[in-house]
N, C-alpha and C positions, 0 to 999 in steps of 0.2 A: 360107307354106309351112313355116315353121320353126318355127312354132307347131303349127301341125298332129303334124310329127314327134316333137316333143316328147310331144306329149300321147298320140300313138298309143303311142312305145314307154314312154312312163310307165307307162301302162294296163296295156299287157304284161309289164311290171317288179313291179307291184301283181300280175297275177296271177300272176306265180310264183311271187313269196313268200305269197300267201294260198296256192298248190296247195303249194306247202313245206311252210305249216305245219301242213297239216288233215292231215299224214302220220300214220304211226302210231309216233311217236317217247315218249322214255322220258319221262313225267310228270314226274321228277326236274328231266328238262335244257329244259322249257318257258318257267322264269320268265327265262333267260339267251338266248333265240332272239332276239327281238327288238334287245336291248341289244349283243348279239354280234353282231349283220345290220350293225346301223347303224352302228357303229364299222366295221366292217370296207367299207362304200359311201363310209363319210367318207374313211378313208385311200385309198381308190381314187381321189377327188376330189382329195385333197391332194398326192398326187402330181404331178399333171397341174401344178395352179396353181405347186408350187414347182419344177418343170419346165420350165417355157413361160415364167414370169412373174417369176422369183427367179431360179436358177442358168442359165436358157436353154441345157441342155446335159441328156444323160442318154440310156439305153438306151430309153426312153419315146415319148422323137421320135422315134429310126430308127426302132423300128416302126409309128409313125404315118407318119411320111412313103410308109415301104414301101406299108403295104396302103391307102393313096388309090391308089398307083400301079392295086395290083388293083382298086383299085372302080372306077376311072375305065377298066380292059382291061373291064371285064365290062359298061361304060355303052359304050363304044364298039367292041368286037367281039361281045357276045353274051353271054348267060347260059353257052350251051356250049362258051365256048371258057373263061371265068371258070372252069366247073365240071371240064373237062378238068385245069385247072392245080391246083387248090383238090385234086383228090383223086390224080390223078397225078404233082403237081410238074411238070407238063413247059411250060418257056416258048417253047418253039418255035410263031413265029411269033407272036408277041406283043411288045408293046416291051420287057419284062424281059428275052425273051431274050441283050442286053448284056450287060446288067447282074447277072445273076444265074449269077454262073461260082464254080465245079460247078454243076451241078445240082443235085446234092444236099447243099448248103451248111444244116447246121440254120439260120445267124444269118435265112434267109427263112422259114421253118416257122411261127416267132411271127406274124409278118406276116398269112403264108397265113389263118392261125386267127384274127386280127384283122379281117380282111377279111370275116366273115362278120356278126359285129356292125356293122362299117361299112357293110356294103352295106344294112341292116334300119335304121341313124340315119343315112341320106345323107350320110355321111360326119363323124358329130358325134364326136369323141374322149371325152368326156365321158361320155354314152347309152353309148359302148362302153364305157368303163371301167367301169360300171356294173354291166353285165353279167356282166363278166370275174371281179369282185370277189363277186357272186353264186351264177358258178358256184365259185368258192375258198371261200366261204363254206359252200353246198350239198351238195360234196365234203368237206369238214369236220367240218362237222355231221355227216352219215352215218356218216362214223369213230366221232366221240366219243360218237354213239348205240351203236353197236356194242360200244366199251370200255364203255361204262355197262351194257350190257347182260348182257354176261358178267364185269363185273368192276366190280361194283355200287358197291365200296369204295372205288374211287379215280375216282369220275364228278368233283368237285369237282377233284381236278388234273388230271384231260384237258380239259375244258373249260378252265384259265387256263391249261394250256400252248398249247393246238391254236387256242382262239378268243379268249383274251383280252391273252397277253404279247402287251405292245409291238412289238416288233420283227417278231413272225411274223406281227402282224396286217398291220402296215404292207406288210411289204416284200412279201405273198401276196396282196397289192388291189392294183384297175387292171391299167395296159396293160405288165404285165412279167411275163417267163417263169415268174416264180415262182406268178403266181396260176395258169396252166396246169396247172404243175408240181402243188401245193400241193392245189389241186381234183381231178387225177386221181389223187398219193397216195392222199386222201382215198377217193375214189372203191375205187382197187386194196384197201388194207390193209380198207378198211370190211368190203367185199364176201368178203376173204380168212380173216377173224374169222366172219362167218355161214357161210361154206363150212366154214369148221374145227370149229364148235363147236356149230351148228345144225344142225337137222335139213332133210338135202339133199331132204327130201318139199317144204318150203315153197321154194317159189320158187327153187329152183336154176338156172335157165335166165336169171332175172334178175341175181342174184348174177354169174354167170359173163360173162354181157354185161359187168354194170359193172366187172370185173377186165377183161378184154379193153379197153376204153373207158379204165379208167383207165392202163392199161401202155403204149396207144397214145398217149395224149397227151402223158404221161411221154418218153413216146421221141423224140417230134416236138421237142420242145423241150430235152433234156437226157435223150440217151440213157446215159450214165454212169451217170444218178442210177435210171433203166429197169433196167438189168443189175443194178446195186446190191440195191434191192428184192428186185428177182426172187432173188438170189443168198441175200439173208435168208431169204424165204420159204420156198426151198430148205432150210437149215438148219436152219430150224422143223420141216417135216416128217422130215427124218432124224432132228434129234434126239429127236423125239417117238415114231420108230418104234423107232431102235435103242435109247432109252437107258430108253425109258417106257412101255415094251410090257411088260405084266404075263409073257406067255409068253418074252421073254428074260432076266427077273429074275436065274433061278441064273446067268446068264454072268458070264465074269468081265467087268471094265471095258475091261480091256487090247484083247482082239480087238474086242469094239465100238470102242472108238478108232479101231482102226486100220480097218476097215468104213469109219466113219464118213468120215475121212481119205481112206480112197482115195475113195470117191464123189462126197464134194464139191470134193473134187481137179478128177473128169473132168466136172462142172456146173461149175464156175466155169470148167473149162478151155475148153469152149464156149460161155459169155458171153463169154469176150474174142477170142472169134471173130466175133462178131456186128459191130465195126467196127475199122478198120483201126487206130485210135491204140489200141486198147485190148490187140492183140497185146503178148503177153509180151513179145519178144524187143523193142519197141519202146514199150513203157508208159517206164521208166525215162527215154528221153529228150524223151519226150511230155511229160513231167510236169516234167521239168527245164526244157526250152523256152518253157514257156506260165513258169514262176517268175523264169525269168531274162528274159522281156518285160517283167513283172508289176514287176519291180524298176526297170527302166529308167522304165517308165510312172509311178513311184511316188517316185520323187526329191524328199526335202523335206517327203514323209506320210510320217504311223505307219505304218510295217508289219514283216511279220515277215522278220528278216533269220536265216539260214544260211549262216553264212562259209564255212564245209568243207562245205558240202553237194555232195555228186557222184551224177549219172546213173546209181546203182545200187542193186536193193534192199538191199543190206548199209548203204550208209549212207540211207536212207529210214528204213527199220528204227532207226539208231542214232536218228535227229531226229525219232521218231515223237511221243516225249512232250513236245517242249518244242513241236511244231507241234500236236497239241491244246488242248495251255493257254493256247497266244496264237490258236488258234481261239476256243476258250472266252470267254477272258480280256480278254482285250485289245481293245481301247483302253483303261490303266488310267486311272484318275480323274486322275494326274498328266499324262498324254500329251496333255490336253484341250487345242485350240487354235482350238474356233469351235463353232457351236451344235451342229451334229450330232454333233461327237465326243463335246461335253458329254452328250447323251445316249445315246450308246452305253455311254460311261463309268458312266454311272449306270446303266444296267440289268447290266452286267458287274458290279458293285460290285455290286448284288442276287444276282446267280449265285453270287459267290462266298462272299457271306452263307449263301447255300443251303445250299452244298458242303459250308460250315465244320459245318452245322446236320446235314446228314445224316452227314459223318465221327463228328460228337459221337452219335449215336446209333446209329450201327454200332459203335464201340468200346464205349459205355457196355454195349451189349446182347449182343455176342458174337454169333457166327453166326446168321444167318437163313434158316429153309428157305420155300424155295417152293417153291407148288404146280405153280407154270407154269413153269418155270425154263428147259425149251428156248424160249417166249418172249423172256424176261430176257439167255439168255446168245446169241441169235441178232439182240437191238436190241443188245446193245452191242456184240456186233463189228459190226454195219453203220456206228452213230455215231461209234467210234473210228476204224474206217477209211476211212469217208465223212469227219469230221474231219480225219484229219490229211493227206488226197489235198487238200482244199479248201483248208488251208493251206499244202501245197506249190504250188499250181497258182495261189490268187490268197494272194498275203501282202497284197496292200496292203488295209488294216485297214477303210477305209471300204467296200468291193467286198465284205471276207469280211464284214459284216456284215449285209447281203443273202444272198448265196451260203449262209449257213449257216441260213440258215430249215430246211432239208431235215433237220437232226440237229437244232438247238435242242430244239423243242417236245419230242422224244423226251428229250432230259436233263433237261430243266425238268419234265415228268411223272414222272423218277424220281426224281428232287430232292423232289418236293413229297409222294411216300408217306410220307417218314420222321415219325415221331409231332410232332418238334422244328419241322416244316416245314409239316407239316399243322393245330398248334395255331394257328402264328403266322397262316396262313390263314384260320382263323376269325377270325380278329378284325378282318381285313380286308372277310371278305365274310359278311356275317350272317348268311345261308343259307348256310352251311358249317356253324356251329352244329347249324343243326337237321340237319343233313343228318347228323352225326356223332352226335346221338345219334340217328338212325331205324337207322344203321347201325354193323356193328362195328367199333373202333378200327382202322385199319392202323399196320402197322412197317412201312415200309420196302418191303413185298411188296403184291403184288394179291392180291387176295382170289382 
C-alpha cells in the first residue's frame, strides 16, 4: 500500500512541475527552473531528517503531529465534518475540540493546510513536505517571472535572492509556515506587478484570484506579515498617484506630503484593526511581551539584547537601528558556537560584503535617480519595519534567522543591482555574463 502511495503522489508531483513548466515564463529565467525546483524539494527533505532524526525537536513536528490529528477526524467522522473544520475552523464536536482553545488560535491554521497534503500521502510527512516546497517554489517563481518581466535588468538578482540564497531557500521548503507564507507572497506581489503594469485586458480575473489566494494564505499563517504587504502595496499606489501623476507635476511637494500622510495615516489605521494584538494603543506591549518571552526562552544563545528597551514607541523608535543590523547581521562569524550558527555566520558575513560593495558604489557615484522609486521607497519602509518589529518580537538569533526570510530576499535583491555586486555575480554564475551583455548595465536601480 505504501508503494502504491508513493508512486501515485510521485506521478502527481511529476505532473505538476511538467504543467509548471510548459507555462509561458521568461526564456531568460528557464536554464534556473529546474536547478531552483530541486534544491528548494531537497531542503524541504532536509528539514524533516534533521528534525526527527538529529535535533528531535522543532516547529516541524507540531504541525505534523497536529494535522494526523485531522486526518485521522476526517478517517473517522467523515469528509464533512474534516471539510466543515478545514474551511470554517470550527472543532465543535470533534476530538480537537479540547485541545484547540481559541478557536481561532493561528499556531492550528499551519496544521489545517497540512492536513490537506496529508490526507492525499496517508499521512506520509515527507510526500507532504514536498508538496509544500512546491507550492513555495511555484509562488516564487511567478514573482521572479513577473520582476523579469517588467524589470528585464535585474532578472539575475531576483532569482539569487527569491530562489537561490541559502537561507530563504532553506527556511521557505517543507512543513513550516514560511513555505505558506513565502508561496502566497509570491503568489500576492507576482499577481500585484501584472495588475500594476500590465494590461488589465489579459487576464485580470486570474491575477486578482491569485492576489486574493495569495493574501489569504498569508493571513492563515502570519497575519502581521498580511497587513504588512497589503500596507506596502498601499503606499505604492498613493505614491504613484500623488507624487507620479504627470497632471499633479506643477504642485508643490509639501501638500502632496501631507495628502499622502493623511491617507496612509487612515489605511494603516484600519489594518491594525483587522486583529486585536495589532491595536495601537496595545502594539507596544504586544511587542514588548512576545521580547521579553523570547529572552527568557533564549538564556545562554546569541541573541539581541535591549537593556533600556521599554513598551513605547518612542523608545522602539530610538532601538530601531541597532534591531535592523542584528536583524541583518547577526550571528557575526565570532558568535559561532556549533554548525548552524557556523552557517548563519557565514551567509551574514556575505551580506555584509554586499552592503560594504553597494555603500562603495553609492558614494563613488553620487545620487541615483529612479525610474520606479514609489516602488523602491515603499520595499524599504516595509523591510525596515518588518525588520526591526522581527527583532523586537524574536531576538533570539537562531528563530530570527528563519522569521526574516519575509525581508531577506528583498535586501539581497537591492544589494545585488549595485554595479560592484552585480560584477562580482558574474563570475559566480556564468549566465550572468551573458545575461549583462544581452542587457544594459544597472547601478544600483531597476531598470
Amino acid at each position: 500500500m505504501s508503494i502504491l502511495i508513493y508512486g501515485l503522489n510521485l506521478l502527481v508531483l511529476a505532473g505538476l512541475v511538467w504543467w509548471l513548466w510548459k507555462q509561458d515564463w521568461n526564456q531568460q529565467l528557464r536554464a534556473f527552473f529546474f536547478p531552483a525546483l530541486l534544491l528548494k524539494l531537497a531542503c524541504g527533505l532536509l528539514i524533516g531528517v534533521l528534525s526527527f532524526y538529529v535535533f528531535d525537536k522543532g516547529d516541524t513536528q507540531l504541525y505534523y503531529k497536529r494535522a494526523l490529528l485531522m486526518t485521522e477526524m476526517a478517517q473517522e467522522q467523515g469528509v464533512g465534518t474534516y471539510l466543515r473544520y478545514l474551511f470554517f475552523n470550527d472543532p465543535v464536536g470533534t476530538p480537537l475540540e479540547g485541545l484547540q482553545r481559541p478557536f481561532y488560535e493561528s499556531a492550528w491554521n499551519m496544521p489545517r493546510l497540512l492536513s490537506v497534503p496529508m490526507l492525499l500521502t496517508n499521512g506520509n510527512y515527507y510526500l507532504s513536505s514536498l508538496y509544500l516546497s512546491l507550492f513555495s517554489f511555484a509562488g516564487l517563481w511567478f514573482f521572479v517571472n513577473a520582476m523579469s518581466r517588467y524589470f528585464t535588468a535585474t532578472t539575475i538578482p531576483a532569482v539569487v535572492a527569491f530562489l537561490l540564497f541559502p537561507s530563504v531557500v532553506y527556511w521557505s521548503s517543507g512543513v513550516l509556515k514560511e513555505s505558506v507564507l513565502m508561496g502566497g507572497m509570491g503568489l500576492l506581489l507576482g499577481s500585484s506587478l501584472y495588475l500594476l503594469f500590465g494590461k488589465l485586458r489579459r487576464k485580470p480575473v486570474l491575477y486578482l484570484f491569485l492576489f486574493v489566494l495569495g493574501l489569504y494564505l498569508i493571513w492563515l499563517v502570519k497575519y502581521f506579515v498580511a497587513v504588512a504587504l497589503v500596507l506596502m502595496l498601499a503606499l505604492v499606489l498613493l505614491l504613484k498617484i500623488i507624487f507620479y501623476n504627470p497632471k499633479l507635476a506643477r504642485l508643490h511637494w509639501l501638500p502632496k506630503l501631507l495628502v499622502l500622510l493623511f491617507l496612509f495615516s487612515g489605511i494603516a489605521f484600519l489594518g491594525t484593526q483587522l486583529n486585536p494584538n495589532l491595536h495601537l494603543e496595545v502594539l507596544p506591549d504586544v511587542v514588548y511581551l512576545n521580547y521579553q518571552t523570547s529572552l527568557i526562552a533564549s538564556q545562554g544563545k546569541p541573541r539581541i539584547d535591549f537593556p533600556f528597551l521599554e513598551p513605547t514607541y518612542l523608545s522602539f523608535a530610538l532601538h530601531s537601528q541597532l534591531a535592523f543590523i542584528g536583524m541583518l547581521f547577526r550571528p557575526f562569524i565570532w558568535e559561532v558556537y556549533n554548525v548552524r550558527t557556523f552557517a548563519a555566520a557565514l551567509e551574514n558575513t556575505v551580506l555584509l560584503l554586499l552592503t560594504f560593495g553597494f555603500l562603495r558604489d553609492l558614494f563613488e557615484e553620487g545620487r541615483v535617480k529612479w525610474r520606479h522609486g514609489y516602488l523602491l521607497t515603499a520595499v524599504l519602509v516595509f523591510v525596515f519595519v518588518m525588520g526591526v518589529l522581527l527583532a523586537y518580537s524574536m531576538p533570539n538569533l537562531g528563530t530570527l534567522s528563519r522569521y526574516r526570510v519575509v525581508v531577506l530576499p528583498f535586501v539581497v535583491y537591492l544589494l545585488l543591482l549595485c554595479k560592484t555586486n552585480s560584477s562580482l555575480l558574474s563570475y559566480l554564475l556564468p549566465i550572468c555574463q551573458r545575461q549583462q551583455e544581452e542587457d544594459e548595465p544597472t547601478q544600483i536601480a531597476a531598470d
